[in-house]
C-alpha positions as CSV (number, residue, x, y, z in Angstrom):
1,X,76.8,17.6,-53.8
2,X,76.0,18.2,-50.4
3,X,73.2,20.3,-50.8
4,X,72.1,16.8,-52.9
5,X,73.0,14.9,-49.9
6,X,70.7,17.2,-47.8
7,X,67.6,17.1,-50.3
8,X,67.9,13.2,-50.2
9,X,67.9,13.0,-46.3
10,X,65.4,15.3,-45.7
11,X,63.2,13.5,-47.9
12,X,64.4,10.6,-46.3
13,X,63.1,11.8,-43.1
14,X,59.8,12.9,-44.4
15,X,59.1,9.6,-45.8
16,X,59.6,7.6,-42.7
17,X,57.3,10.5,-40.7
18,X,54.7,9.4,-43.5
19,X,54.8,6.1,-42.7
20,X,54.9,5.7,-39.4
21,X,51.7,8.4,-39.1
22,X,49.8,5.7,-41.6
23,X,50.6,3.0,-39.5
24,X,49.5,5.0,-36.5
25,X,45.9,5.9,-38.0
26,X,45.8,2.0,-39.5
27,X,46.4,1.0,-35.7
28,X,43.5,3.7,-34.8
29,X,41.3,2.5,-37.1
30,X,41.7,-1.0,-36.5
31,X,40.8,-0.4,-32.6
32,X,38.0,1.5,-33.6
33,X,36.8,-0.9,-35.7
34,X,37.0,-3.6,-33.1
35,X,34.3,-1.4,-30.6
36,X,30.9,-2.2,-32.3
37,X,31.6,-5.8,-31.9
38,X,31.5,-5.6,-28.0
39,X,28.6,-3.7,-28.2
40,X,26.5,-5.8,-30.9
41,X,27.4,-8.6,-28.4
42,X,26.0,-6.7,-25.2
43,X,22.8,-5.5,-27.3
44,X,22.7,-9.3,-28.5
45,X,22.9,-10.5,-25.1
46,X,20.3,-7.7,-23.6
47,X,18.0,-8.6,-26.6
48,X,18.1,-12.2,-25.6
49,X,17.1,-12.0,-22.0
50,X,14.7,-9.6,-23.0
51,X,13.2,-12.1,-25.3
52,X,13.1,-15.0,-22.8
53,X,9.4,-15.6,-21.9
54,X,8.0,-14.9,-18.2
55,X,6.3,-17.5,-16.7
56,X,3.1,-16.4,-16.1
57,X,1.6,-16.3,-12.8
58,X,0.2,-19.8,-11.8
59,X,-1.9,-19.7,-8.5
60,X,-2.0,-23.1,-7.9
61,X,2.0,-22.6,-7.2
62,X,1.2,-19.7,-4.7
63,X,4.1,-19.3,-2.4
64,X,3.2,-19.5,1.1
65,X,4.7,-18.7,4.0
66,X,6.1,-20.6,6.2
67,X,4.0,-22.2,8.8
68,X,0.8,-21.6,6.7
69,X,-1.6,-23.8,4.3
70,X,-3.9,-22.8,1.8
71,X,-7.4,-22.7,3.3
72,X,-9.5,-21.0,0.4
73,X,-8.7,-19.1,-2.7
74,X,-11.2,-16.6,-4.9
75,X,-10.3,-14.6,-8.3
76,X,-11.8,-11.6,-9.9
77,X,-10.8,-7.9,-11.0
78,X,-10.3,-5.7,-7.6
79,X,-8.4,-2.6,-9.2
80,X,-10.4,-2.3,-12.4
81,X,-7.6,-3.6,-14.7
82,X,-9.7,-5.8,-16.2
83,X,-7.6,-8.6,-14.8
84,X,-8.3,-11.0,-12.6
85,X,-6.6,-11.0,-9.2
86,X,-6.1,-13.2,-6.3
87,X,-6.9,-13.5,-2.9
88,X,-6.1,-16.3,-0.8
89,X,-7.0,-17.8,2.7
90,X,-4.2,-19.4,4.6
91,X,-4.4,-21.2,7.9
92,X,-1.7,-21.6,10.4
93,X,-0.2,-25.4,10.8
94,X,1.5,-24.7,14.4
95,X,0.3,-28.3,15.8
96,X,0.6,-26.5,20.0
97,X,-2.6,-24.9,18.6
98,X,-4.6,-28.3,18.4
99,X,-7.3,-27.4,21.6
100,X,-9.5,-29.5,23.3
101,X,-13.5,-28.1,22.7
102,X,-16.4,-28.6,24.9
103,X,-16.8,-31.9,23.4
104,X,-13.5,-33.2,24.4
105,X,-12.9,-33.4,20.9
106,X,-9.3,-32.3,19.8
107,X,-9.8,-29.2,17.3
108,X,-7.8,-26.9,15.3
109,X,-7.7,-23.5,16.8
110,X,-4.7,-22.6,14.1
111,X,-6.1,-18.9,12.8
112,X,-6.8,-17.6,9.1
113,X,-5.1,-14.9,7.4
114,X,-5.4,-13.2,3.7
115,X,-2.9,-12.8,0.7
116,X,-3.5,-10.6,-2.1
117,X,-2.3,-10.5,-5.2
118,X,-2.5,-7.8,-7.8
119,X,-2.3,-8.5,-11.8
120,X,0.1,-6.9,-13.7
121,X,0.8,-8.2,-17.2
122,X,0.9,-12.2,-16.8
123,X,2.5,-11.6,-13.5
124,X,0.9,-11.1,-9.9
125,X,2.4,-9.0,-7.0
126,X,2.0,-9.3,-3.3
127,X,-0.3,-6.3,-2.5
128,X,-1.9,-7.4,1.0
129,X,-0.4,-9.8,3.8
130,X,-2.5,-10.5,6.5
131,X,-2.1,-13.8,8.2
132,X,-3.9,-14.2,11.6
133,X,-6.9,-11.5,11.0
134,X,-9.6,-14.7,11.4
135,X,-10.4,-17.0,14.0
136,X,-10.5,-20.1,13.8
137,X,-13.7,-22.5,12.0
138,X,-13.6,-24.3,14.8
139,X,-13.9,-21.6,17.7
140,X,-16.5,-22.2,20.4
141,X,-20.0,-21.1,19.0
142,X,-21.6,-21.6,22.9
143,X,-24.8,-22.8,22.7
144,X,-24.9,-22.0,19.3
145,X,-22.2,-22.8,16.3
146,X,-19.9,-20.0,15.5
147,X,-20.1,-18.0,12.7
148,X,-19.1,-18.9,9.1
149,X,-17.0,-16.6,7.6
150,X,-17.1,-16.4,4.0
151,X,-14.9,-14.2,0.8
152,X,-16.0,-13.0,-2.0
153,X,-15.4,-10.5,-5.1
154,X,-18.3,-9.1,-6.3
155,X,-18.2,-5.3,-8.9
156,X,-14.7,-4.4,-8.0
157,X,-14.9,-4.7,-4.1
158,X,-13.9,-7.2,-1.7
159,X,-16.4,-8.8,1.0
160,X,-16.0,-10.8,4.4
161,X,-19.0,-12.2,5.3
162,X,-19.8,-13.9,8.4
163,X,-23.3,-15.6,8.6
164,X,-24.6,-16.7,12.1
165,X,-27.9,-18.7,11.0
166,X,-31.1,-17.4,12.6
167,X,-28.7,-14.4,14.5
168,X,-28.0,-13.2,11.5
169,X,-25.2,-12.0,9.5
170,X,-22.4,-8.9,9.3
171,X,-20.7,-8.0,6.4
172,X,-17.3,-6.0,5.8
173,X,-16.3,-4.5,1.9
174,X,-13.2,-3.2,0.9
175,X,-12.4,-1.8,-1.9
176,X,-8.5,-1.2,-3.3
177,X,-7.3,2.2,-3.1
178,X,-4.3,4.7,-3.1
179,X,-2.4,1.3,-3.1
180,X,-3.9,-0.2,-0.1
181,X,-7.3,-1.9,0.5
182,X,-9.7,0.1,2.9
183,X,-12.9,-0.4,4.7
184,X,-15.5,1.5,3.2
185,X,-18.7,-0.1,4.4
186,X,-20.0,-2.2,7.1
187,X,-23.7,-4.1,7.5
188,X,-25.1,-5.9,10.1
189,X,-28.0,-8.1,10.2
190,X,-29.6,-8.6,13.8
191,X,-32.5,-11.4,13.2
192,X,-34.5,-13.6,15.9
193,X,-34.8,-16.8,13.9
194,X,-36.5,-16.1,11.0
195,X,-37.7,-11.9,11.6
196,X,-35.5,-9.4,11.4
197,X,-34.9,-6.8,14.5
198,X,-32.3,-4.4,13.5
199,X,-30.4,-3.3,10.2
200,X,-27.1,-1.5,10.7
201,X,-25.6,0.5,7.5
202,X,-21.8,2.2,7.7
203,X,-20.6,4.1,4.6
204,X,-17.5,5.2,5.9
205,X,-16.8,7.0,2.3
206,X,-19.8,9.1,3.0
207,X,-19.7,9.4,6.7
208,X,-23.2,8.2,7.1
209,X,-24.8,5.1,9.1
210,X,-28.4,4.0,8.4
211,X,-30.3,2.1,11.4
212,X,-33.4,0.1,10.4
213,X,-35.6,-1.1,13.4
214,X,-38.6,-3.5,13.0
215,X,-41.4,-2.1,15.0
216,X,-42.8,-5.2,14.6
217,X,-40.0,-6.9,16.5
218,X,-42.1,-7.7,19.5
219,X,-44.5,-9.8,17.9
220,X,-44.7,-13.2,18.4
221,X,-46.4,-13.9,14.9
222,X,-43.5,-14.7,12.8
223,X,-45.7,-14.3,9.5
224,X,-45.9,-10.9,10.7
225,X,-45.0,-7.9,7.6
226,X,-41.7,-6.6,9.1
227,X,-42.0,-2.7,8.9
228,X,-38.9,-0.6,9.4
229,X,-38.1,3.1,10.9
230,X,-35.2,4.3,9.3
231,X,-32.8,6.4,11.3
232,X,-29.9,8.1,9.6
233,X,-26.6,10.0,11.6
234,X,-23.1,11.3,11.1
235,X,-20.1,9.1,11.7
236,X,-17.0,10.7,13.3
237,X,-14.6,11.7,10.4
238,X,-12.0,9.0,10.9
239,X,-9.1,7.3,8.5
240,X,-10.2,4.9,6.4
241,X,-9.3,1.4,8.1
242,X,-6.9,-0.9,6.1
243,X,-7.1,-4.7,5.6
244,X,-3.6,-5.2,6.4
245,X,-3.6,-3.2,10.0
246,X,-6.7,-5.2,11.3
247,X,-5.4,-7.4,13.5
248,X,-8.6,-9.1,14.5
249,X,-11.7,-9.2,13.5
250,X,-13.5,-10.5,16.3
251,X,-12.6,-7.5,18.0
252,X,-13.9,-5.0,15.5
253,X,-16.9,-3.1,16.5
254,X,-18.8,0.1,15.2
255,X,-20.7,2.3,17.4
């Protein structure tokens, strides 16, 4: 009878173990179970900011800094994305730089600066910031009216052109590079009304500068033919300047 007794409770004992080890696993499984749900709602949640549209980039909502207003704005492709990109002239608005002229006509001597921005996908980024590079439009011209300075995009490259009527003109191209835009060339027109003296040519990729001189400069026949020497020389090997370190470009001079 006891051994009977002992069989029962042992099997007793063995039953509860079962039991409670079930239980254990159907606790385990449960808590397992519940895991994926917190994840299909994170991947739901990452799916749907990932499906939220990006505004594209609109240009006529340019921020600009503070202090600034836009003056002039251009487009085209300058890093051969296929894309067009953005470069806008800004003008300072600091009214203490409202000047008198030789007139005694009230002016704005506020300067000009560049922004730049890059395509990438239907958004642009900031790539060059330049804000007080230009004089002012309404500088001084002495007895003659200052030069106008114009922008343009033109096969890939980046131009600042200043024309000075029957003095002539200069002309600075950039072209983006190694994530910065650089000054690769530099031409300058000296004229005497309508006949041209001198031609200047800098390729600073090269290394070479190109002089042209009119040796019919002295004449006093301006339907003279103008017939040019050409004169070509080494430039020192120097870093290509950047568009974002010029900090004026009155004062920028090539020997």
């Amino acid at each position: 009878m006891k051994k009977q007794l002992l069989i029962f409770g042992i099997i007793g004992f063995a039953s509860i173990g079962l039991l409670s080890c079930e239980s254990s696993e159907a606790e385990s499984s449960g808590q397992q179970d519940s895991k994926p749900t917190i994840e299909e709602d994170s991947s739901e949640t990452i799916a749907k900011e990932e499906s939220e549209p990006v505004e594209p980039f609109d240009p006529a909502k340019v921020d600009l800094p503070e202090g600034y207003a836009l003056f002039d704005s251009i487009s085209g492709d300058l890093n051969g994305d296929g894309r067009n990109d953005y470069v806008f002239m800004v003008k300072g608005t600091d009214p203490e730089e409202w000047k008198e002229n030789q007139f005694d006509e009230m002016v704005d001597r506020n300067r000009r600066g560049l922004l730049i921005y890059l395509s990438e996908g239907v958004q642009a980024n900031l790539a060059v910031e330049n804000l007080d590079c230009f004089s002012s439009e309404n500088e001084d011209g002495g007895v003659y009216f200052p030069p106008e300075l114009d922008i343009e995009i033109r096969d890939g490259k980046f131009y600042v052109h200043y024309g000075h009527g029957r003095y002539g003109y200069w002309t600075y191209t950039f072209r983006y590079q190694q994530d910065k835009m650089k000054l690769i060339g530099y031409d300058n027109n000296v004229s005497r009304g309508p006949i041209t003296e001198y031609e200047y040519s800098y390729n600073f990729l090269t290394g070479k500068k190109l002089v042209k001189k009119n040796i019919n400069v002295d004449t006093e026949d301006y339907e003279a033919e103008e017939v040019f020497t050409e004169t070509w020389s080494d430039l020192p090997k120097k870093e290509l300047i950047t568009l974002s370190s010029i900090e004026d470009f009155d004062e920028l001079y090539f020997d």
